[in-house]
C-alpha positions as CSV (number, residue, x, y, z in Angstrom):
1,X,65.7,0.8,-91.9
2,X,66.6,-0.6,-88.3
3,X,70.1,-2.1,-88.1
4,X,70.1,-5.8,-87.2
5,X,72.8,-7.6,-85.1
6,X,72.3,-11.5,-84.8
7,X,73.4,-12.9,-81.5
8,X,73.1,-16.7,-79.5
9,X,72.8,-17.1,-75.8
10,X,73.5,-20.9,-74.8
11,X,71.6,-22.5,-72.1
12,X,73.7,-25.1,-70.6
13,X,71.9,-27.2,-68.1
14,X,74.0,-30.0,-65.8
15,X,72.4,-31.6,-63.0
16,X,69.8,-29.5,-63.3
17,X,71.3,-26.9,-62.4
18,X,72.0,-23.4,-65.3
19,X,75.2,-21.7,-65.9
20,X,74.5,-17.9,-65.5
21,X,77.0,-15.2,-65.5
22,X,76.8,-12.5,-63.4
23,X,78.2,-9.1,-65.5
24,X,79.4,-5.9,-63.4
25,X,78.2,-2.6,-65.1
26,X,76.8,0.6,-63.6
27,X,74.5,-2.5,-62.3
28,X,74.6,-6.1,-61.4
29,X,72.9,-8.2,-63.4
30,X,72.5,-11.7,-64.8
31,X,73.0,-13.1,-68.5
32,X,73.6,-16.5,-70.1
33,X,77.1,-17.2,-72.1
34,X,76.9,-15.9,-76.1
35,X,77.2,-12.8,-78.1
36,X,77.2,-11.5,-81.3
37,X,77.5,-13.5,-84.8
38,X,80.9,-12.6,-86.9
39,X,80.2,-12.9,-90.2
40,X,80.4,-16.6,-91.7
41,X,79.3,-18.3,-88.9
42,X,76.2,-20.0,-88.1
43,X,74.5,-20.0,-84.4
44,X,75.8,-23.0,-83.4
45,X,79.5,-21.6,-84.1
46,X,79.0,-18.8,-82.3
47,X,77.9,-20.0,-79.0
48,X,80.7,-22.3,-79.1
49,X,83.2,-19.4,-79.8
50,X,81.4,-17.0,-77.2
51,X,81.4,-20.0,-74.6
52,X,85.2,-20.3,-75.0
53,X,85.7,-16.9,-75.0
54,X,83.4,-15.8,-71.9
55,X,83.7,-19.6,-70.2
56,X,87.6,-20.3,-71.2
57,X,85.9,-23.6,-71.6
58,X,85.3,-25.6,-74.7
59,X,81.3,-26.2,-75.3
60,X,79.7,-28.7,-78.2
61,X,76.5,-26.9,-79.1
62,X,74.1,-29.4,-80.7
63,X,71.2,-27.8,-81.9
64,X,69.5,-24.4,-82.0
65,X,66.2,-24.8,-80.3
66,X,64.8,-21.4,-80.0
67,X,65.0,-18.3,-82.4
68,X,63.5,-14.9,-81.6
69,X,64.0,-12.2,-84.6
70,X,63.9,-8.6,-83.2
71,X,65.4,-4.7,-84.3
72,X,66.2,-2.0,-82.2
């Protein structure tokens, strides 16, 4: 059976403009803010806890508007 890990990514629009952030690896690429779930949370407390985290900035999720199931 494939392991499953459930993550949220937060798009976060202001003057229509998107917040991306750019990660430095063995190659430069772009990502939006979130991560994985810890257990007990729903989506909406983990983008706010991965935005603080990766942001250092406080960020009011209020709704999940796009859900995408997948395994590796």
């Amino acid at each position: 059976m494939p392991s499953v890990r459930v993550s949220a990514k937060a798009l976060i629009v202001r003057q229509n403009q998107v917040l991306i952030i750019e990660n430095h690896g063995p190659e430069l690429f772009y990502t939006l803010p979130g991560g994985g779930q810890h257990y007990g949370e729903n989506l909406i407390q983990t983008i706010e806890r991965e935005c603080r985290e990766e942001l250092n900035r406080a960020v009011a999720a209020d709704a999940v508007d796009f859900h995408r199931d997948h395994s590796r």
